[in-house]
C-alpha positions in Angstrom: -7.1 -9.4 -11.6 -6.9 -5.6 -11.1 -5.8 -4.4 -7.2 -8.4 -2.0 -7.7 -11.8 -2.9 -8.9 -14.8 -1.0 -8.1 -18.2 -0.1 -10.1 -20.1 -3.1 -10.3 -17.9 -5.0 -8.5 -18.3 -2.8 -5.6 -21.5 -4.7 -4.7 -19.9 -7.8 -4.6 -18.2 -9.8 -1.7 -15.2 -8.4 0.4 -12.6 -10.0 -0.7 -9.8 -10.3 1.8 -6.9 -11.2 -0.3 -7.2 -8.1 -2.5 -6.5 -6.0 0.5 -3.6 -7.7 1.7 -2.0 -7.9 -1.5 -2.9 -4.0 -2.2 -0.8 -3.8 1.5 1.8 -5.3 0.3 2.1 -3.2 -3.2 2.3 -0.4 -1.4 4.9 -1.1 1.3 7.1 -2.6 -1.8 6.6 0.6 -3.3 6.9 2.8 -0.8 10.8 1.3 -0.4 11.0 2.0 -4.2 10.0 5.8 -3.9 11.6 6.5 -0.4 14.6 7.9 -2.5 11.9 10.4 -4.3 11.4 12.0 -0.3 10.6 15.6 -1.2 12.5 18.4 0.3 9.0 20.5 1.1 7.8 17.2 3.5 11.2 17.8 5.1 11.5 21.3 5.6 7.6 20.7 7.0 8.7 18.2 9.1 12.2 20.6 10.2 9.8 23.5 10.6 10.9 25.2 13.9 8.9 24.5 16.6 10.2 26.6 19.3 8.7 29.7 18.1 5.2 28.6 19.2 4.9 26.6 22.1 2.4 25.7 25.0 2.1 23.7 27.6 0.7 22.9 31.3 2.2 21.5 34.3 0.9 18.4 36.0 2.9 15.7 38.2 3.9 12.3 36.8 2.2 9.6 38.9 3.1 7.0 41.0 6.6 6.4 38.7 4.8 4.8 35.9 6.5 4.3 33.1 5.4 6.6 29.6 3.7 3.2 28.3 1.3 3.3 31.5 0.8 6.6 31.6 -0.3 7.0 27.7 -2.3 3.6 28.2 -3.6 5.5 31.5 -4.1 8.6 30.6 -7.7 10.0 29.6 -8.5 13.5 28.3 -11.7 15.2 29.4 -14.7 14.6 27.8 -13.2 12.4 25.4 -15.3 10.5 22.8 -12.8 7.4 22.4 -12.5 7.0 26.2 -16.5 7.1 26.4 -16.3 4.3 23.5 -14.3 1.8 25.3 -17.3 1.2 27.7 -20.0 1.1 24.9 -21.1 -1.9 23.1 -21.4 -2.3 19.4 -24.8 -1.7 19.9 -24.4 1.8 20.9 -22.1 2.3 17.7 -24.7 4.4 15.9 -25.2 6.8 19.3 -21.6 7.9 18.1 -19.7 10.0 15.3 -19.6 7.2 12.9 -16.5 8.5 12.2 -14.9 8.6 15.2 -15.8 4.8 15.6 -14.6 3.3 12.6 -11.3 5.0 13.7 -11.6 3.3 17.0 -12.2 -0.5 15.4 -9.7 0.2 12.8 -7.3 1.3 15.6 -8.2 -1.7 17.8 -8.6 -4.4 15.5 -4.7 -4.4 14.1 -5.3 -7.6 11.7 -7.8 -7.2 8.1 -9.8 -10.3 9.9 -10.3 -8.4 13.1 -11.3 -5.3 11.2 -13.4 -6.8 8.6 -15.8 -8.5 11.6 -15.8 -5.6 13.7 -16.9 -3.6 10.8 -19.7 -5.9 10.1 -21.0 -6.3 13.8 -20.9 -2.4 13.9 -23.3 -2.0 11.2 -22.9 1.2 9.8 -24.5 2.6 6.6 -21.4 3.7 4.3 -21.8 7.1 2.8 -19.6 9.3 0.3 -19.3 12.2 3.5 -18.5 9.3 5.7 -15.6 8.1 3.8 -14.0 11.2 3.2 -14.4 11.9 7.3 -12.6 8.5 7.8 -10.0 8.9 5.5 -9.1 12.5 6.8 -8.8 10.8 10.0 -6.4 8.6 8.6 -4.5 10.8 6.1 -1.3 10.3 7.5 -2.0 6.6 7.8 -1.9 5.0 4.7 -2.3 1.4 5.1 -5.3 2.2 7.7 -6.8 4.5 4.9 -6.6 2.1 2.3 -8.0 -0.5 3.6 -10.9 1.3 4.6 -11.4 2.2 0.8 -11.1 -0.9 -0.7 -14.0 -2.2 2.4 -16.0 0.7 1.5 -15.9 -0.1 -2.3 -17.2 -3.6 -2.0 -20.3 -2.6 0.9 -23.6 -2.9 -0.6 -25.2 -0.1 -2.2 -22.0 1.9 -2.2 -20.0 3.4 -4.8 -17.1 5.7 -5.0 -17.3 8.9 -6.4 -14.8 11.5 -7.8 -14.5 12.9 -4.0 -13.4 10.0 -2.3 -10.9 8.7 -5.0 -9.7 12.1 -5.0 -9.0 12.1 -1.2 -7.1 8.3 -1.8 -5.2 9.9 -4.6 -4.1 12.3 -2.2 -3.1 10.1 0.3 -0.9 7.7 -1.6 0.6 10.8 -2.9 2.1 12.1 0.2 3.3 8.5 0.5 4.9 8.5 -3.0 2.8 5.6 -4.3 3.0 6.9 -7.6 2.5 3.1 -9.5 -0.4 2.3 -7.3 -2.0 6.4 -7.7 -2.0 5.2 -11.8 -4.0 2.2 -10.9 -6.7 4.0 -9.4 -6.8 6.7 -11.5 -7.2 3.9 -14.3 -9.9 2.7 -12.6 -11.6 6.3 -11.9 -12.1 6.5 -15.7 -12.8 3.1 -17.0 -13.6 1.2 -13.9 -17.8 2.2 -13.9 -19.9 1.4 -16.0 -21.0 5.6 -16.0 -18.5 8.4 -17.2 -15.1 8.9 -16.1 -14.5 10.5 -12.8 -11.8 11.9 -13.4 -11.8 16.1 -12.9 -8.7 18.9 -12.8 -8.7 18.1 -9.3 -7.8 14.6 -10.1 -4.9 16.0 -12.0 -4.0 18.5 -10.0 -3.0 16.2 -7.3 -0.9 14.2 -9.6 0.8 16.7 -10.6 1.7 18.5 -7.2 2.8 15.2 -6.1 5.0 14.3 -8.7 6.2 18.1 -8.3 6.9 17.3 -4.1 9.2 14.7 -5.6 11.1 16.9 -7.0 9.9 14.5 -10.9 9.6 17.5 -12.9 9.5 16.0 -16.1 7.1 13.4 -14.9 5.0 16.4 -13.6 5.2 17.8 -17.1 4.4 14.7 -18.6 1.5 14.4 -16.5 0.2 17.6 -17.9 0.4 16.4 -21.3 -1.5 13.4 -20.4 -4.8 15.2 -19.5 -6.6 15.0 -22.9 -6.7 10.9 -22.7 -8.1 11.1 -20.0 -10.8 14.0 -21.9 -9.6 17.2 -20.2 -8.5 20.0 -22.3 -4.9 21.3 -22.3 -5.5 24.9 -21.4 -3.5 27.9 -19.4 -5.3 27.5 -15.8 -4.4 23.8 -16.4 -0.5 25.0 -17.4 -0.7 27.4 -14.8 -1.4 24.5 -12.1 1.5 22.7 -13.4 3.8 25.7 -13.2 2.3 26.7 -9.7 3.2 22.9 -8.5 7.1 23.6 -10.1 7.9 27.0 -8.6 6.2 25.7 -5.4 8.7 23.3 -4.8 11.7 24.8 -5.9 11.8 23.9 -9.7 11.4 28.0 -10.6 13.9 27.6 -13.7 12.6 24.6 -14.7 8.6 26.9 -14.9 10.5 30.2 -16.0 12.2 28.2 -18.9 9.0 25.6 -19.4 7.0 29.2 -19.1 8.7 30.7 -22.6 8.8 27.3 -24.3 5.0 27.2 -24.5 4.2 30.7 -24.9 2.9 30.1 -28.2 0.6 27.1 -26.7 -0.2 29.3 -23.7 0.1 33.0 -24.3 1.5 34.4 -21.2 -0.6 36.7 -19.0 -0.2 38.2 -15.4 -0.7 35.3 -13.8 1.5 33.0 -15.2 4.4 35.8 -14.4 3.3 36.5 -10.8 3.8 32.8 -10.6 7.2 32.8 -11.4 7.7 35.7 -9.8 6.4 34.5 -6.7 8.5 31.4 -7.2 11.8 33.1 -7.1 10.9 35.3 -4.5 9.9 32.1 -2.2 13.4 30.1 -3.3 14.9 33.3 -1.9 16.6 34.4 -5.1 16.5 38.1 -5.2 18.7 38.8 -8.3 16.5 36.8 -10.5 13.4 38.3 -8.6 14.9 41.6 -9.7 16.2 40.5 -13.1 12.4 38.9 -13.9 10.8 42.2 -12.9 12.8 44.5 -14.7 12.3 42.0 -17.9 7.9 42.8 -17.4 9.0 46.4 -17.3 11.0 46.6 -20.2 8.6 44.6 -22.4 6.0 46.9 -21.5 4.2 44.6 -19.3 1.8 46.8 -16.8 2.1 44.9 -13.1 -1.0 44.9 -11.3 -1.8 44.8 -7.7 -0.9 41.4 -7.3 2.3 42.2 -8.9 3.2 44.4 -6.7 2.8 42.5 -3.4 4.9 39.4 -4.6 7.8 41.8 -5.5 7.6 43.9 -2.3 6.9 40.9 -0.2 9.9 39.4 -1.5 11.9 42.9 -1.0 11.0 42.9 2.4 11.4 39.0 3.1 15.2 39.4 1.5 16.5 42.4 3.4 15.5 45.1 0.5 13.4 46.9 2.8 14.5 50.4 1.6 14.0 49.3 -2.2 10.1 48.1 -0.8 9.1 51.3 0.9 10.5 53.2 -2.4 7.8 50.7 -4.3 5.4 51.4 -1.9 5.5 55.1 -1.6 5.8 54.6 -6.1 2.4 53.0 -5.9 0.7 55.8 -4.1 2.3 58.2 -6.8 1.1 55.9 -9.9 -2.7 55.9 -8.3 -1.9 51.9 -7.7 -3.6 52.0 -4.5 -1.7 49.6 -1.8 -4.1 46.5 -0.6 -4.1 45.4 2.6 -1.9 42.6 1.9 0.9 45.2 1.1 0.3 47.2 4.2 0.7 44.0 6.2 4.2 43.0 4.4 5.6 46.8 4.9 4.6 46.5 8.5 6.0 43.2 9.3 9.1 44.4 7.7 9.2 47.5 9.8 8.6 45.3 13.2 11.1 42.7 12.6 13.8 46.1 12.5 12.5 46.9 15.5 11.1 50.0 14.1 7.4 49.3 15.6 6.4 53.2 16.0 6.6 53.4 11.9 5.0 50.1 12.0 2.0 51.6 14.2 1.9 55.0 12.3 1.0 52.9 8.9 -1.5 50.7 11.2 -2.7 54.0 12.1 -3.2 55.6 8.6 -4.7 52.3 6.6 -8.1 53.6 8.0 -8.0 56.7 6.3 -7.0 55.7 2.9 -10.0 52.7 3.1 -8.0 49.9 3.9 -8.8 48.2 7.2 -6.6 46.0 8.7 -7.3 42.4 9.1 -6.0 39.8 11.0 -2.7 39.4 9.8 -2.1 42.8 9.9 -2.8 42.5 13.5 -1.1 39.4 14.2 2.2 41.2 12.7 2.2 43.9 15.3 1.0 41.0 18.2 3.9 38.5 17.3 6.4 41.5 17.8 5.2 42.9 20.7 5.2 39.4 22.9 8.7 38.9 21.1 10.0 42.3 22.7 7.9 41.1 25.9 5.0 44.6 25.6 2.4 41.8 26.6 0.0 44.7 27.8 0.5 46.6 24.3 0.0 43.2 22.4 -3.3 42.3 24.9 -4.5 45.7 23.8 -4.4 45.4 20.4 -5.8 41.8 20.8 -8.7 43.4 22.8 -9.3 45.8 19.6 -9.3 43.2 17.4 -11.9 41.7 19.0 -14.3 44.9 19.6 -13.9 45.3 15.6 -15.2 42.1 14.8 -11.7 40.8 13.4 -11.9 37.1 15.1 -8.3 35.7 16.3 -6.9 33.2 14.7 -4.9 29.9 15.7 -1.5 32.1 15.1 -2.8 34.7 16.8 -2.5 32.6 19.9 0.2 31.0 18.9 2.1 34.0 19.4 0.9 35.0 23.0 1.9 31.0 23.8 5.3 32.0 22.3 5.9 34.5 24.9 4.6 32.8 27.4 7.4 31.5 30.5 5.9 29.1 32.0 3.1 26.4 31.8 0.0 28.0 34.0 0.4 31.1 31.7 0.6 28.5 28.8 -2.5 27.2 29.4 -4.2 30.3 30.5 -3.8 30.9 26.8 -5.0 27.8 25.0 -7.8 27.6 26.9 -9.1 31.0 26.0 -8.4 29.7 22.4 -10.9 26.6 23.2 -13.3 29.3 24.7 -13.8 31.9 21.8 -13.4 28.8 19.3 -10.9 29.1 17.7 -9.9 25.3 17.7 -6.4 24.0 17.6 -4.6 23.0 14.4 -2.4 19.9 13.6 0.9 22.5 14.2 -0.9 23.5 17.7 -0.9 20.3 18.9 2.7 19.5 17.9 4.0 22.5 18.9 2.7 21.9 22.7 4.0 18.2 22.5 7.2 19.8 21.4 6.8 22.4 24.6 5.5 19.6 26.9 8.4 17.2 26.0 10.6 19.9 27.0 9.1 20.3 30.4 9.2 16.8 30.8 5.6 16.9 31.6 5.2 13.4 29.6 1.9 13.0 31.4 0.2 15.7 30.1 2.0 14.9 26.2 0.6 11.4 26.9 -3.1 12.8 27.3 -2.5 15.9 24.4 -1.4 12.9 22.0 -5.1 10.8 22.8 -7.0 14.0 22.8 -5.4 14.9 19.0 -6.1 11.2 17.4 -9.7 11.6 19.0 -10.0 14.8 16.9 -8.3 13.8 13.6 -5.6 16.4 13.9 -3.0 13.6 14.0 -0.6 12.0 14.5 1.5 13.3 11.4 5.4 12.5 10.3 6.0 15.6 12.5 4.0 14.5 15.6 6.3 11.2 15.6 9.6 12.9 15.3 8.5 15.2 17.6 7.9 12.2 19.9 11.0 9.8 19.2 13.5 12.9 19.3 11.8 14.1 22.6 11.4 10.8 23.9 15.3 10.1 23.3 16.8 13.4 24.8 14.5 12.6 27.8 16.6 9.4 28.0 13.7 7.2 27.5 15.0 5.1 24.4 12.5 1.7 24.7 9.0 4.5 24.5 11.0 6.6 21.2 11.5 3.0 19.8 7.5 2.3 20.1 6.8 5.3 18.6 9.7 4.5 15.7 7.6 1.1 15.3 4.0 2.7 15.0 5.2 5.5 12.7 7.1 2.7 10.3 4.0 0.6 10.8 1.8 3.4 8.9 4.1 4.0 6.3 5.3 7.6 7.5 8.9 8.2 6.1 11.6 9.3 8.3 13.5 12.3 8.2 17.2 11.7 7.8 18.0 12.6 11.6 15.4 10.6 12.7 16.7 7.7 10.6 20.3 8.1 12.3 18.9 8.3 16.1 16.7 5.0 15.4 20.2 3.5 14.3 21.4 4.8 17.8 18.8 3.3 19.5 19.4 -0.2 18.5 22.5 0.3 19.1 22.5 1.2 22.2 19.5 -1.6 22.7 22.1 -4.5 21.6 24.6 -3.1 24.2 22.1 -3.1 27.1 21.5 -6.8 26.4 25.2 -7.8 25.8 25.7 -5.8 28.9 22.7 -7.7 30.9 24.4 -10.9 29.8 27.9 -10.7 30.4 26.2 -9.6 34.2 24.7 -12.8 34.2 27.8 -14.5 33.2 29.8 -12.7 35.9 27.3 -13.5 38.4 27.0 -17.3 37.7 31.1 -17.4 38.0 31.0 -16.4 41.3 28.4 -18.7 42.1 30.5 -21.3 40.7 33.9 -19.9 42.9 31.9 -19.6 45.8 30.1 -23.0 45.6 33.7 -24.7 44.7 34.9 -23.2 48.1 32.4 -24.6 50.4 32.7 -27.6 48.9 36.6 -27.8 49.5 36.0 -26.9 53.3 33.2 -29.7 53.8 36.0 -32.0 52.2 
């Protein structure tokens, strides 16, 4: 029997014992693949969060433990604290959505959830399921099982979307085996034509990429035309993105010249190598791969230049950058505003912000208006060298031109910020003009929050960003159980260990090592507790012994 069988069986009874097996594949799996961890998830999960951080102040209650006051805690306004006093009657008054996250959250066993499901009564759609499994991205268990229930409601059928969006969920997870299965399915599993697209591939192909399974990547490639897609250059130019991406560049460059006679070379597929070596931070081959398009009389185009002079810049050749950059004037190559912004962040992070200004000051009158990285450059360096009332001003023009902040924009002014009332003066002006919080905002401000020891307020934050479907992610957890463990408080990291291993998130190396050290330390505080005991019963039995010798 396939794990996966959907078309015309979709209509036919949820069957319970599919799920759990699929459960089971995937957590056997996801042992098998943990050694395929890619190095991008970690450096996204090491990304350094004290460069943006927020938080507020509020006093920890009555000496409840960080249980109670996550249990206890209830963010303003929130939808999932309005559901807990609504019946499944008042489902449909609701966010369908946010519901079926609440049941699924809830109901922990495939029973629970399959009759709460049923009793809430809502009609299954293709937008629906991609909202529930974005809610549950990180969460793969939770998402799948939702997709296999979906698949078998009547009237229901999956499309190319919502396979997609699975696809891209047991990819994160390295489910590679199980990924194949539905894929399988996508193409021969209806009774219509196959649904699977480039996307579909495209997914597969980045994944196996992220695991660092380059020739798997490239065998994927290959594999598109049984599947009836044709094997053409923006198709080899996907695969070589997904390589240079992460960190395969010689493996493109070399895969790049192998096929030139399958896929001509153009632009493009340079600038992509290019770019790759600029972003591995390998400026000799940067330079050696640029002077190779000049001597084979390959023409650069705007594009061109901004990888090369963004890498320049990013690699501590600002001199040879501005020489670039003054060339391209003098060729009639006229600088867009993407290379404006590089040449000025380059010039701020020297500290030299008045050249930085003067080209801010001069893109107006060669037609190029800034946008809103070009003023979040000048912002991020102004609050690092504290000239808040210089940064507010240029935040205030940004606004009068129409230029709307983004969430880095504020990020920045939280950076700078010293304390938590100024903190929050700032995130809730983001809320106000909104521009909403991201997935990194919220785990930069539990990162802040933690640090503070404000766990109340991190115990509220964390609801409020389930209830929105920003989270929790692999770095919200190891934000948590790092925090949690500094702050001494070993048995709340361990929860948060359990629920992150319970969704199949992997952990980080460091995180792996600290869990070791908390059950460590957990079997001495028992053995401790009982050799107590021990001691304490001993001098019961000394004390007892005595008494009875007097009486005697």
């Amino acid at each position: 029997m396939a794990y996966f069988s959907y078309g015309t069986a979709a209509k036919s009874k949820f069957a319970l014992s599919d799920v759990v097996l699929l459960h089971t594949l995937c957590h056997r799996q996801s042992l098998e693949d943990e050694r395929f961890v890619s190095t991008a998830s970690t450096s996204q999960a090491d990304f350094d969060l004290s460069e943006c951080q927020v938080g507020d102040e509020e006093d920890n209650e009555g000496g409840k433990s960080g249980e109670e006051q996550r249990m206890d805690s209830d963010v303003a306004d929130s939808d999932l604290d309005e559901l807990d006093n609504k019946s499944t009657s008042d489902c449909l008054e609701a966010n369908d959505d946010l519901v079926i996250q609440r049941l699924l959250k809830t109901n922990p066993t495939s029973e629970e959830r399959v009759e709460a499901l049923k009793q809430c009564n809502i009609a299954i759609s293709t937008d629906l399921v991609l909202r529930v499994l974005s809610r549950h991205k990180n969460d793969m268990n939770t998402a799948m099982f939702f997709f296999v229930w979906a698949s078998q409601q009547p009237g229901y059928t999956h499309g190319t979307e919502t396979y997609n969006a699975t696809l891209n969920i047991l990819g994160r997870m390295k489910q590679f085996k199980t990924m194949w299965q539905l894929v399988e399915e996508m193409h021969n599993g209806g009774n219509g034509p196959s649904l699977v697209t480039d996307e579909t591939f495209t997914i597969l192909i980045r994944r196996y990429a992220a695991a660092h399974m380059v020739e798997r990547a490239s065998e994927t490639f290959y594999k598109r035309e049984e599947f009836g897609l044709k094997l053409n250059t923006p198709a080899f130019q996907i695969l070589l993105g997904a390589l240079c991406r992460y960190k395969h560049v010689q493996e493109a460059e070399a895969l790049l010249n192998l096929r030139e006679n399958e896929f001509p070379p153009d632009m493009k597929s340079r600038n992509i190598i290019l770019s790759g070596w600029c972003a591995l931070e390998k400026i000799r081959e940067a330079k050696r791969f640029w002077n190779e398009l000049i001597k084979k009389g390959h023409k650069p185009n705007l594009v061109t230049y901004g990888i090369f002079i963004n890498g320049l810049t990013k690699l501590g050749g600002l001199h040879e950058a501005l020489k670039l950059f003054e060339a391209m004037w003098n060729k009639g190559c006229t600088p867009d505003v993407l290379i404006c912004n590089n040449i000025i962040d380059a010039l701020c992070s020297k500290n030299c912000i008045p050249e930085a200004l003067g080209i801010f000051g001069e893109m107006n009158d060669h037609g190029c208006l800034p946008d809103v990285a070009t003023y979040n450059s000048l912002i991020k360096h102004l609050c690092n060298i504290r000239r808040i009332d210089r940064a507010y001003k240029l935040f205030y023009e940004m606004e009068r031109k129409g230029c709307a902040p983004n969430s880095r924009t504020y990020h920045y002014f939280l950076n700078g910020a010293k304390e938590p009332k100024e903190a929050l003066k700032v995130f809730q002006r983001m809320m106000k003009t909104g521009c909403m919080p991201t997935s990194d905002t919220y785990n930069l401000m539990l990162k802040m929050l933690i640090v503070w020891n404000d766990m109340d307020t991190v115990f509220r934050l964390w609801n409020d960003m389930e209830r929105k479907g920003m989270g929790p992610d692999r770095i919200s957890y190891t934000v948590m159980i790092h925090g949690l463990y500094k702050n001494g408080r070993f048995d709340e990291a361990y929860k948060y260990y359990n629920e992150m291993a319970a969704k199949g998130l992997l952990l980080e190396p460091r995180t792996k090592i600290l869990v070791k050290a908390m059950e460590i330390k957990a079997k001495e505080r028992k053995t401790g507790v009982h050799d107590t005991k021990k001691k304490k019963r001993r001098k019961l039995d000394k004390s007892s012994s005595r008494v009875k010798t007097k009486i005697a």
